[in-house]
DOTIKE-442121 format. One record per atom (N, C-alpha, C): residue number from 1; x, y, z. Coordinates in Angstrom, 2 decimals. Each point is the difference from the previous one (the first is absolute). Last residue first. Layout:
BEGIN
   num         X         Y         Z
   NUM         X         Y         Z
...
END
This chain:
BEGIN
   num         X         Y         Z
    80    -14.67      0.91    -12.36
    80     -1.02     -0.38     -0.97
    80     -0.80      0.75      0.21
    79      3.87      0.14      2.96
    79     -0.09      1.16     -1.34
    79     -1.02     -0.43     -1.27
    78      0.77     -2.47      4.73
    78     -0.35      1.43     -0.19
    78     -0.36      0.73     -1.09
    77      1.98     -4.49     -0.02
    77     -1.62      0.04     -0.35
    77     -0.30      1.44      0.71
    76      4.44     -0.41     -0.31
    76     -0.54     -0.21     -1.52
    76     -1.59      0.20      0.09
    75      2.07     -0.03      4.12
    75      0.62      0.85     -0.49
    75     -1.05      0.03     -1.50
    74      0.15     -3.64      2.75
    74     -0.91      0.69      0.43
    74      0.07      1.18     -0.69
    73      3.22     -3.10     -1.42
    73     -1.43     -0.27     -0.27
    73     -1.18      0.84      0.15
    72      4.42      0.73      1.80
    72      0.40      0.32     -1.28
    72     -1.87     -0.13     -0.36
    71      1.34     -1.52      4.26
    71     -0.40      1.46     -0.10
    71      0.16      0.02     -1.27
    70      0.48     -4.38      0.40
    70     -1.62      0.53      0.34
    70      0.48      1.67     -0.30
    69      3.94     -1.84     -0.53
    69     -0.89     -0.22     -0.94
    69     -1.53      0.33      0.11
    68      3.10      0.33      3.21
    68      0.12      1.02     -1.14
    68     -0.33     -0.19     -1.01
    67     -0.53     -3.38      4.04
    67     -0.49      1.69      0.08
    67      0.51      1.07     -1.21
    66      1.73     -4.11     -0.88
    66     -1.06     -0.16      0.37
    66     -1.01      1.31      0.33
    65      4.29     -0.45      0.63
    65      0.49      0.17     -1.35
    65     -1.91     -0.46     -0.27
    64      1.48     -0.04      4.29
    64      0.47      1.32     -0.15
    64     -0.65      0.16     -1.74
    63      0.41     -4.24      2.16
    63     -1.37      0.50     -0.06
    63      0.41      2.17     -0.23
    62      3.48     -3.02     -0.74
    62     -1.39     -0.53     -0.78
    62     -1.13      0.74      0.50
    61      4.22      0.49      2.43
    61      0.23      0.66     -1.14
    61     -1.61     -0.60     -1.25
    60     -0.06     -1.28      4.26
    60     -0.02      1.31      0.54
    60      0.17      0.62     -1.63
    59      0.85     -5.01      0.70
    59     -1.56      0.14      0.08
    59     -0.29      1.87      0.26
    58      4.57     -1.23     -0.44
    58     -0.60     -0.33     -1.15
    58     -1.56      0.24      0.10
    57      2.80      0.61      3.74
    57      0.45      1.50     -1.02
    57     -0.71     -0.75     -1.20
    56     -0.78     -3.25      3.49
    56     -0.87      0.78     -0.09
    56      0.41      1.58     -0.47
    55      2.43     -4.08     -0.44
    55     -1.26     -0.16     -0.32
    55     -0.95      1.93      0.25
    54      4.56     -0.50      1.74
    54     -0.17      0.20     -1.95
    54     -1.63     -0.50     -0.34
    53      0.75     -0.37      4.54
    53      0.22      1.43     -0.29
    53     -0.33      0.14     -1.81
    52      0.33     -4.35      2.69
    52     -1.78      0.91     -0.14
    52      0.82      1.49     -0.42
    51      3.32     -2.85     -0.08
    51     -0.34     -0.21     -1.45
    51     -1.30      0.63      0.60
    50      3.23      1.04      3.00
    50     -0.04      0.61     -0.71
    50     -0.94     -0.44     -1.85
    49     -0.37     -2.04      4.29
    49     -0.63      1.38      0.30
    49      0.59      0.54     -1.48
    48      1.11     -4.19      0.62
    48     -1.28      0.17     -0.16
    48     -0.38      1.39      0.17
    47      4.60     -0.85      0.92
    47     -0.88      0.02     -1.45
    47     -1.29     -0.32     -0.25
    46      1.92      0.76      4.02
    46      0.08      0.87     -0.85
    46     -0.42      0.34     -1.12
    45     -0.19     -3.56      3.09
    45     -1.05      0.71      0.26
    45      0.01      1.53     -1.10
    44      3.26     -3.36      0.09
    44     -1.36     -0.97     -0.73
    44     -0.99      1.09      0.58
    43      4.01      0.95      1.99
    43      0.26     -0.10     -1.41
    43     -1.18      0.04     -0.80
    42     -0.17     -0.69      4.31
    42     -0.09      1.29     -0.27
    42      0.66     -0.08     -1.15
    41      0.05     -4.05      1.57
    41     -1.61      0.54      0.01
    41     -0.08      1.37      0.00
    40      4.38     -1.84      0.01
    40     -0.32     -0.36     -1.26
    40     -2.07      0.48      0.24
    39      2.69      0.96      3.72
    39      0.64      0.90     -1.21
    39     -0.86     -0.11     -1.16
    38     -1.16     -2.64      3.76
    38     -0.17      1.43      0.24
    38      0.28      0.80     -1.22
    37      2.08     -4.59      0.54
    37     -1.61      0.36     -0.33
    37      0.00      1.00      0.07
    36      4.34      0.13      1.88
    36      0.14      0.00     -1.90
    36     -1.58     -0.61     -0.43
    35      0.64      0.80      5.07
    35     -0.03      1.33     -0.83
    35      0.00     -0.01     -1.69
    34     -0.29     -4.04      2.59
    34     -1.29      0.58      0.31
    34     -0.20      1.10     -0.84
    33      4.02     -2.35      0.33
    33     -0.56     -0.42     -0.78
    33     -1.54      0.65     -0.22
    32      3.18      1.57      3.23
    32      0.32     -0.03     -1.92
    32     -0.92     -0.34     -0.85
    31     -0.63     -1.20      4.73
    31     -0.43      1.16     -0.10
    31      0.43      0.67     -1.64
    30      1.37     -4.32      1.62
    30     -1.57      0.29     -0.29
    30      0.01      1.28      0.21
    29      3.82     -0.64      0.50
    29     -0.13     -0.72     -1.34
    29     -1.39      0.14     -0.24
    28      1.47      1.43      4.15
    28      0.91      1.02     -1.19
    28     -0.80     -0.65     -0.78
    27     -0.22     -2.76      3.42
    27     -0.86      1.06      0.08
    27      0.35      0.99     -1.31
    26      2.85     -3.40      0.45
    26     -1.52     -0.45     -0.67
    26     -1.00      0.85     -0.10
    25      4.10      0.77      2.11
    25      0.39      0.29     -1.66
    25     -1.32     -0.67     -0.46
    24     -0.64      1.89      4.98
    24      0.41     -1.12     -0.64
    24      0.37      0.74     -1.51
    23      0.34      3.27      3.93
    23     -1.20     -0.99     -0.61
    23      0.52     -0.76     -1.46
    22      0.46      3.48      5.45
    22      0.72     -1.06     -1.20
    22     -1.20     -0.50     -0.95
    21     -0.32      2.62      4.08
    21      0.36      1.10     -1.14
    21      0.33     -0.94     -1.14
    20     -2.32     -1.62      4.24
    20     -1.00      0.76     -0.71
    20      1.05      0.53     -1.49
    19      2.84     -2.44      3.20
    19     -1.39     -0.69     -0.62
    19     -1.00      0.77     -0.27
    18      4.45      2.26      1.13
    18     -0.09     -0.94     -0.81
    18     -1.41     -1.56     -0.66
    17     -0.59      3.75      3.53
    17      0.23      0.88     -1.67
    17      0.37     -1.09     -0.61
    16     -0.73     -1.52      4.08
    16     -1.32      0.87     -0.42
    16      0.41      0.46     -1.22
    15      3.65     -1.62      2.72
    15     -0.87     -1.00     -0.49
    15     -0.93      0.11     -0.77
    14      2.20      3.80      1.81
    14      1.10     -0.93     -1.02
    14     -1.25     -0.84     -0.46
    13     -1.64      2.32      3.78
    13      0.34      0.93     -1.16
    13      0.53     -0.77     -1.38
    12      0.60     -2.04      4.19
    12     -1.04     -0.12     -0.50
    12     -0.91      0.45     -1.18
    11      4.53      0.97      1.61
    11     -0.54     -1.50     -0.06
    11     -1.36     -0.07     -0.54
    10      0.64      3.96      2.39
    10      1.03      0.13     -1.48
    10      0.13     -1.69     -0.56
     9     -1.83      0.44      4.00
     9     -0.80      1.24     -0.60
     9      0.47     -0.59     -2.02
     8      2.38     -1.65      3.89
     8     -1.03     -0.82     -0.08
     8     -0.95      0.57     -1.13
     7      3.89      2.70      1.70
     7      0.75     -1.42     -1.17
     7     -1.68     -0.87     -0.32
     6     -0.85      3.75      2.99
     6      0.65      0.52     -1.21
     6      0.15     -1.42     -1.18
     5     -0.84     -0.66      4.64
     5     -0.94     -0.19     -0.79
     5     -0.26      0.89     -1.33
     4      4.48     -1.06      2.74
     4     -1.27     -1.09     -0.09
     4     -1.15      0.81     -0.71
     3      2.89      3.06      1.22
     3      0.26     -0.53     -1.07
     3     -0.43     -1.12     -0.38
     2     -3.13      3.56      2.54
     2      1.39     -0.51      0.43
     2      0.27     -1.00     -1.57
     1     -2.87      4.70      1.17
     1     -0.05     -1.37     -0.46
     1      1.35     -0.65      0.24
END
């Protein structure tokens, strides 16, 4: 290769990285801004997951307390 199309190579090389590699402080800003939604809808996704959780250690601890009353019942009317 001769140094012409080394320097042309390498030029061009230059141009290509600085316009594909750069990106605006606007670009930055919407993408922040994109990433700080993201955050707060995984926030809001948390806690919904964690209030169906306590709902349902409550609807799990009731019906637990439920079935031991029938077996107690079934129990008693055995021994009539």
């Amino acid at each position: 290769m001769s140094l012409k199309t080394v320097t042309k190579l390498s030029a061009l090389a230059l141009i290509a990285g600085l316009t594909v590699g750069c990106a605006s402080t606007s670009d930055l800003a919407a993408v922040q801004k994109d990433a700080n939604e993201a955050k707060g809808m995984a926030r809001n996704a948390m806690d919904t997951a964690n209030t169906a959780l306590s709902t349902a250690n409550e609807a799990k601890s009731v019906s637990m307390a439920t079935e031991e009353k029938i077996n107690r019942m079934f129990k008693k009317s055995m021994f009539k």
